[in-house]
N, C-alpha and C positions, 0 to 999 in steps of 0.2 A: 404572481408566478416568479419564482426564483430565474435568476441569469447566469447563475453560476454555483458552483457547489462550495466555494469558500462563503456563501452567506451561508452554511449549515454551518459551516466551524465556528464562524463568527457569533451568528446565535447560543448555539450550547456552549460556549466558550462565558456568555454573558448569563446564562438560566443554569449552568452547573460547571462553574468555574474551579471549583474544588475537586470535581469526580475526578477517578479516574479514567482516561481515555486512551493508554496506552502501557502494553504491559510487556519487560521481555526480557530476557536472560541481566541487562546492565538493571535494571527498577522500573521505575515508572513515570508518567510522563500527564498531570491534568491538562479538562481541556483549555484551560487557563495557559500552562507552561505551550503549549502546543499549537495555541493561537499565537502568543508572544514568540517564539520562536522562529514558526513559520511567516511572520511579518519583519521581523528580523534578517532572515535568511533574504524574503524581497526585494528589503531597503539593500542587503549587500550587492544584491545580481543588478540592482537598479543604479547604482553608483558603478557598476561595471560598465555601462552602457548599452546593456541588454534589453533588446525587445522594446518594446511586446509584438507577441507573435512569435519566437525566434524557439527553434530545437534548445532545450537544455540540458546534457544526460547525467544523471545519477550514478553514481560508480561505489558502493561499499558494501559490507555482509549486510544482511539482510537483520534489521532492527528499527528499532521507534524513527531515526534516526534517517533511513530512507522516507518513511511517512513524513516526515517533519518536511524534506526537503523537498520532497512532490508537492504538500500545499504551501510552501515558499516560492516555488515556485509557480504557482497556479497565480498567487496572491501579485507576485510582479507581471500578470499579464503573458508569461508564456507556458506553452506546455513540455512536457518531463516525458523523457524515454530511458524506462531502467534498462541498466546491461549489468549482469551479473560478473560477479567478482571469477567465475567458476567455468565462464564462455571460453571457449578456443576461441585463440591468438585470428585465427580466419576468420572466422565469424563474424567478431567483434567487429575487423578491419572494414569486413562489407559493411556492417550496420553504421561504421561512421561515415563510408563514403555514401551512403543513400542519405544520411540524417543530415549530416553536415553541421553540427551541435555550434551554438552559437559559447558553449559556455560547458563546462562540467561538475559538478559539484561531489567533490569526495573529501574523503579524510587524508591529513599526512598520512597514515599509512599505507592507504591504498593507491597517493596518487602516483608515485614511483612504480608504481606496477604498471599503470594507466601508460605511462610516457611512454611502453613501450611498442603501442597501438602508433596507426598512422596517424597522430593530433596531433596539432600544432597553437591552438587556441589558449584561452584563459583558461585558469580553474579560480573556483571555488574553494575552500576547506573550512567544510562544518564547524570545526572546532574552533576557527578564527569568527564567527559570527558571536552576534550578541543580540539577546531578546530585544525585539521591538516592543514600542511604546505610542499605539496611533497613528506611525508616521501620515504626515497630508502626502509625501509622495508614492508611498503605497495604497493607501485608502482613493487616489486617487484612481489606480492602476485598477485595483478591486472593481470601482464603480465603474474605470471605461467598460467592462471586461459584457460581451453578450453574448446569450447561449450557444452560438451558433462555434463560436471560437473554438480553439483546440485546448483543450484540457490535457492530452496524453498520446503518443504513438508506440506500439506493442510491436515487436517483430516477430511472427511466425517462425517456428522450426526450423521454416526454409525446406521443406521436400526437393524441390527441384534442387536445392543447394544454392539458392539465395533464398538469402533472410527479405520477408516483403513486413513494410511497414504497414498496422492496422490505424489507422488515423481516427481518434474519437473525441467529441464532441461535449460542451458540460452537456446541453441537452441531452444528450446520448446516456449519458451516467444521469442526470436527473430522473428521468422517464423511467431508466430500469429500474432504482433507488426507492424511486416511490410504490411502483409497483410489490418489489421485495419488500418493502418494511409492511405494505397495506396486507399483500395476500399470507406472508408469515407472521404478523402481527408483532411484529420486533417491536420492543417497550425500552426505555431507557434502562431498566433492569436488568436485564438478557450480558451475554458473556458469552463471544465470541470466540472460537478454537482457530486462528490462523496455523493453515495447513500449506497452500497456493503457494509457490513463488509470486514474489509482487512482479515480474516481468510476465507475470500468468495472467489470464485474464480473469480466473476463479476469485484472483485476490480482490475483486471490487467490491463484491457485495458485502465481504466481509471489511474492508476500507470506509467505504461510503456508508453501509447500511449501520453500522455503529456508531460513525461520525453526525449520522440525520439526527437518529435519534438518543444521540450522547449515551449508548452504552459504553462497555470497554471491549477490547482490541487485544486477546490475548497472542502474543506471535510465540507460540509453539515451538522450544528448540527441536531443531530440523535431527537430531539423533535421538529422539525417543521416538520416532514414527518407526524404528528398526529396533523399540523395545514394548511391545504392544501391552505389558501389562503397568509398565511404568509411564505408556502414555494415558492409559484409563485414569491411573493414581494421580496422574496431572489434573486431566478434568476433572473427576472427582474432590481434589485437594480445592481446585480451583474455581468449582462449583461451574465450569461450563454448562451453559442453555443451549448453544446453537455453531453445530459446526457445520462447512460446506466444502467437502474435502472430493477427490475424485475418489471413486471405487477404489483401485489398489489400494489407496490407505486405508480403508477399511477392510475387505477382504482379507488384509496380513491380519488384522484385532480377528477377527472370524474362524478364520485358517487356524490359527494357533490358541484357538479358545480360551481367551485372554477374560473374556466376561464369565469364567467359570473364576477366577481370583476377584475382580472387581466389578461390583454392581454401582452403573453411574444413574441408576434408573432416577436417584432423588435428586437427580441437578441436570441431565441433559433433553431437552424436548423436544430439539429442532435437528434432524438427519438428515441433511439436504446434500447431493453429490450431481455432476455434471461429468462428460468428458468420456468417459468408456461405458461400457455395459457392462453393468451390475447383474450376476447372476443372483439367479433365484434363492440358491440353495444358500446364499452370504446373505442375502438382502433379507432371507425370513428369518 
């Protein structure tokens, strides 16, 4: 029984080191590059003197590039709360006063935006790391790491007008993981459509369920979802098999009878959505 969801990376990282595992508007990213990276990124937060245990947050656009740093940070033993580059100034502020982020990891360009939140802590910057190579003081942190640990904390909308953090567990993502790839039958072959903000929680299955079984990980620029026949022509181009988007974003492809220019019928098989209610009349 797995203990943690970096022995999936670890694995397909060693049985398809060449594939690709990560696809997004900068190139692409094996799962080769992507294991050395995100053991990289642990070895840096691990010479911080971070954790394990400890809040880490994520701060940049939304690219290969927040994945990389989620399971770098997974790999040093603590878990990762994305905050979007896009959150109001209040928002943000409550989610760091609930989190209390041991660390941040963003890019030069973003973290000058960052400073201007209530932090006062270390950063991080992606671009100052350098691929890992085995390190024993990572590999070490891997093995402490057991299922029960935190993997991730998501912050809610906030209705009342605080943001509540959702606290989850590898077992948590293991158990769902397994269940998605058994009952959708997800193959290493398959080609994911990321649709989810990764601060969403839709974005796991698409995360995790391509990571198990080493497909790839397309992240969808977020302005063709407001061009519905040039997002068909994506999948299509792209030979997408499996997307899991919420309703609205299919409903706009529906509404605007975008499948009357592109027929994706010879490359998509999986229509999977969560989150709102799907009308009839879209759904048929």
């Amino acid at each position: 029984m797995k203990a943690s969801v970096m022995e999936w990376l670890e694995e397909t990282a060693k049985a398809l080191p060449e594939k690709t595992a990560l696809w997004d508007e900068q190139g692409t990213v094996t799962y080769q590059e992507y294991y050395d990276r995100a053991t990289g990124i642990a070895r840096a937060i691990i010479d911080h003197k971070i954790g394990p245990g400890k809040p880490v947050v994520v701060y940049m656009e939304k690219s290969s590039k927040v994945l990389v740093s989620f399971m770098g940070i997974a790999c040093s033993g603590n878990f990762y709360s994305p905050i979007d580059v896009g959150m109001p100034r209040e928002r943000v502020n409550k989610i760091l006063e609930a989190l209390q982020p041991a660390l941040v990891v963003t890019t030069s360009q973003w973290k000058e935006d960052f400073e201007k939140f209530h932090y006062s802590g270390p950063y991080l910057l992606y671009d100052d790391t350098a691929p890992g190579k085995n390190d024993p003081l990572v590999q070490q942190r891997m093995r402490d790491r057991i299922d029960t640990d935190l993997l991730y904390v998501l912050f809610t909308s906030g209705s009342t007008g605080v943001p509540k953090g959702v606290a989850i567990t590898h077992r948590n993502v293991l158990d769902y993981i397994e269940w998605v790839t058994e009952t959708f039958l997800i193959e290493k072959e398959d080609r994911f459509g990321n649709q989810a903000p990764f601060y969403f929680d839709n974005s796991i299955l698409d995360i995790y369920g391509s990571m198990k079984m080493g497909a790839c990980l397309y992240i969808i620029p977020e302005k063709l979802f407001s061009q519905p026949v040039r997002l068909l022509e994506f999948i299509k181009e792209n030979q997408i098999t499996t997307i899991f988007w919420v309703p609205s974003a299919l409903m706009v492809i529906s509404k605007l009878k975008a499948f009357r220019n592109v027929d994706v019928s010879g490359c998509l098989r999986r229509v999977l959505f969560c989150g709102e209610v799907m009308p009839n009349k879209q759904l048929n």
